[in-house]
Backbone as JSON, one array per atom type, in Angstrom:
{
  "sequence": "XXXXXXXXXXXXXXXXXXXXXXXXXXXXXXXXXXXXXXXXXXXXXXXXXXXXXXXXXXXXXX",
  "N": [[45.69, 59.83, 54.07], [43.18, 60.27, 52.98], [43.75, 59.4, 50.27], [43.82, 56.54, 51.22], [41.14, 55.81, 52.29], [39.77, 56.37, 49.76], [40.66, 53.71, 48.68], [39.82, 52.01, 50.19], [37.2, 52.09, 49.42], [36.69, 51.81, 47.01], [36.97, 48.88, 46.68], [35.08, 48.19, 47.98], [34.55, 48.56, 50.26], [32.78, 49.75, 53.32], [32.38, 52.65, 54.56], [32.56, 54.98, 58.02], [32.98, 57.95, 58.53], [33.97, 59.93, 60.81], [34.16, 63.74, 60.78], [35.89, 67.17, 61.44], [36.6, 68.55, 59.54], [35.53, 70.09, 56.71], [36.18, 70.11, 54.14], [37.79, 68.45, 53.42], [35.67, 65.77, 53.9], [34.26, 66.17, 52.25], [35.98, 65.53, 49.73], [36.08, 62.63, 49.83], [34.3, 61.44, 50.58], [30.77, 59.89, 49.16], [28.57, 60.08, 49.96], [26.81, 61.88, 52.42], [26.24, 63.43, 55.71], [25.2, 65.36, 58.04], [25.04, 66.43, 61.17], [22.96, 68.26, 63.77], [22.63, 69.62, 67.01], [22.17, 67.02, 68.01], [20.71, 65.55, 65.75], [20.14, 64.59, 63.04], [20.53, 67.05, 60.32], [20.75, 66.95, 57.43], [21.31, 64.9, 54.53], [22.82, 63.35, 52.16], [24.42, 63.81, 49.01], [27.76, 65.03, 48.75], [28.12, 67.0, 46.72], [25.23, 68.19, 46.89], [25.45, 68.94, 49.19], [27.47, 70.64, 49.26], [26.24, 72.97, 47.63], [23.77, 74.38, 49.52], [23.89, 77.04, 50.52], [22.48, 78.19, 52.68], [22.15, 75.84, 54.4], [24.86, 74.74, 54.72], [25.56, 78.13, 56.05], [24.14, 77.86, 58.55], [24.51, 75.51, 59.51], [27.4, 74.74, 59.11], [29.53, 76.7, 59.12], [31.69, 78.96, 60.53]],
  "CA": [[44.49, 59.28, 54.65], [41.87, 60.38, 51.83], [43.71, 58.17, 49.42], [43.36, 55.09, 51.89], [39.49, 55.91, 52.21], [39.42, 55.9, 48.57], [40.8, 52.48, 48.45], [38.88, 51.03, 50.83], [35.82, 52.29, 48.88], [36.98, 50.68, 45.65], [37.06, 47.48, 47.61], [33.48, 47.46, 48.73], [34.59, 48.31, 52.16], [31.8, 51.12, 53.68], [33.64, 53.65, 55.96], [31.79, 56.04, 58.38], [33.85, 59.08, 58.51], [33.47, 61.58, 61.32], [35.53, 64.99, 60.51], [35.3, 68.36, 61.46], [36.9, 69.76, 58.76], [34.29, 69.84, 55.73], [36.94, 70.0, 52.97], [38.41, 66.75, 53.23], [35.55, 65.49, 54.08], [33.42, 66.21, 50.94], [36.74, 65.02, 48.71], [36.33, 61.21, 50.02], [32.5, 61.11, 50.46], [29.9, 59.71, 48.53], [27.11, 60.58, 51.04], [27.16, 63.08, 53.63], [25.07, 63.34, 56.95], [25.14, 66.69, 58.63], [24.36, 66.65, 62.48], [22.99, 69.61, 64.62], [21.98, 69.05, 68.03], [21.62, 65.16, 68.16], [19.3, 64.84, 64.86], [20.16, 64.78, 61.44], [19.83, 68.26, 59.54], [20.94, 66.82, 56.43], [21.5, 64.04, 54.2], [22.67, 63.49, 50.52], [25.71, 64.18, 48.09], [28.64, 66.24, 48.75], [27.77, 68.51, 45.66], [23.95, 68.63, 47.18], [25.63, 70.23, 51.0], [28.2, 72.33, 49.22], [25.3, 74.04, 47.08], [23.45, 74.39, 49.91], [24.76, 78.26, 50.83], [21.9, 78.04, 53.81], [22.51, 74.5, 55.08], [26.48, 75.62, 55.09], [25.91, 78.72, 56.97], [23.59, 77.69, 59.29], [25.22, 74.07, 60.49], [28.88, 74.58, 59.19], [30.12, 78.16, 59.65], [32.56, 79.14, 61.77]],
  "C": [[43.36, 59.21, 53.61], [42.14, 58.96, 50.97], [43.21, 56.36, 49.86], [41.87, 54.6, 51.8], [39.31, 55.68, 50.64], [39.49, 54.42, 48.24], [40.12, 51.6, 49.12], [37.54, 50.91, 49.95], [36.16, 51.71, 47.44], [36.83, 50.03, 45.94], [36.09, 47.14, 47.9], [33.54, 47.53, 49.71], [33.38, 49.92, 52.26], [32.52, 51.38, 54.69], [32.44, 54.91, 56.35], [32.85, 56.77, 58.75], [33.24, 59.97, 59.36], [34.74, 62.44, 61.13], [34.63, 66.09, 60.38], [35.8, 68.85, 60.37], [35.67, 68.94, 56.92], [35.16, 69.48, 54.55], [37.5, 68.43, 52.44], [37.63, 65.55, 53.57], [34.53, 65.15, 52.92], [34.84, 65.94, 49.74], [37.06, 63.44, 49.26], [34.98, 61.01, 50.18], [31.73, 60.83, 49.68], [28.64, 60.37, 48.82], [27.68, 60.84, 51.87], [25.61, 62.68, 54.25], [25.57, 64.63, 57.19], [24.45, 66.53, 60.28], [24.13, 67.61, 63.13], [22.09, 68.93, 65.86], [21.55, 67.95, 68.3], [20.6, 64.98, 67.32], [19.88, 65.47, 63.5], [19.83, 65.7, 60.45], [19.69, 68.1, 58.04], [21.26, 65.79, 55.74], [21.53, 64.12, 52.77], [24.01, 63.59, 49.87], [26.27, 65.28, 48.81], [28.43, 67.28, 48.07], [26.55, 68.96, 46.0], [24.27, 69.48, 48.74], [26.26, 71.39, 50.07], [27.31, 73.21, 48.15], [24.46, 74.43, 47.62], [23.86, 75.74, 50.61], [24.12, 78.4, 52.33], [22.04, 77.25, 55.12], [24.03, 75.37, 55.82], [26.91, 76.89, 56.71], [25.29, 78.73, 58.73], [24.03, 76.66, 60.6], [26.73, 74.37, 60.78], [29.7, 75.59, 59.03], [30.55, 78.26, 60.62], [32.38, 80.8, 62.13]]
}
């Protein structure tokens, strides 16, 4: 699946990706959104959430 998303995105195709799992979701992403409670907590690079140790435990902790 990732690889497909990659290829689409070579292509010029834009793909909105919802996924709970964070891992696979920050190795096909360019830009990330973050939702909590119906409003947008976050927005920006994959490498700008996963350095985010606050963001992380706050939104995406289990």
């Amino acid at each position: 699946m990732a690889e497909c998303i990659r290829e689409m995105h070579r292509r010029g195709v834009a793909v909105v990706l919802v996924e709970q799992k964070l891992a696979i979701a920050l190795k096909v992403s360019t830009r990330v959104c973050v939702m909590g409670h119906g409003q947008i907590v976050f927005e920006g690079t994959p490498q700008q959430l996963a350095s985010d140790d606050r963001l992380l435990a706050d939104w995406l902790a289990v």
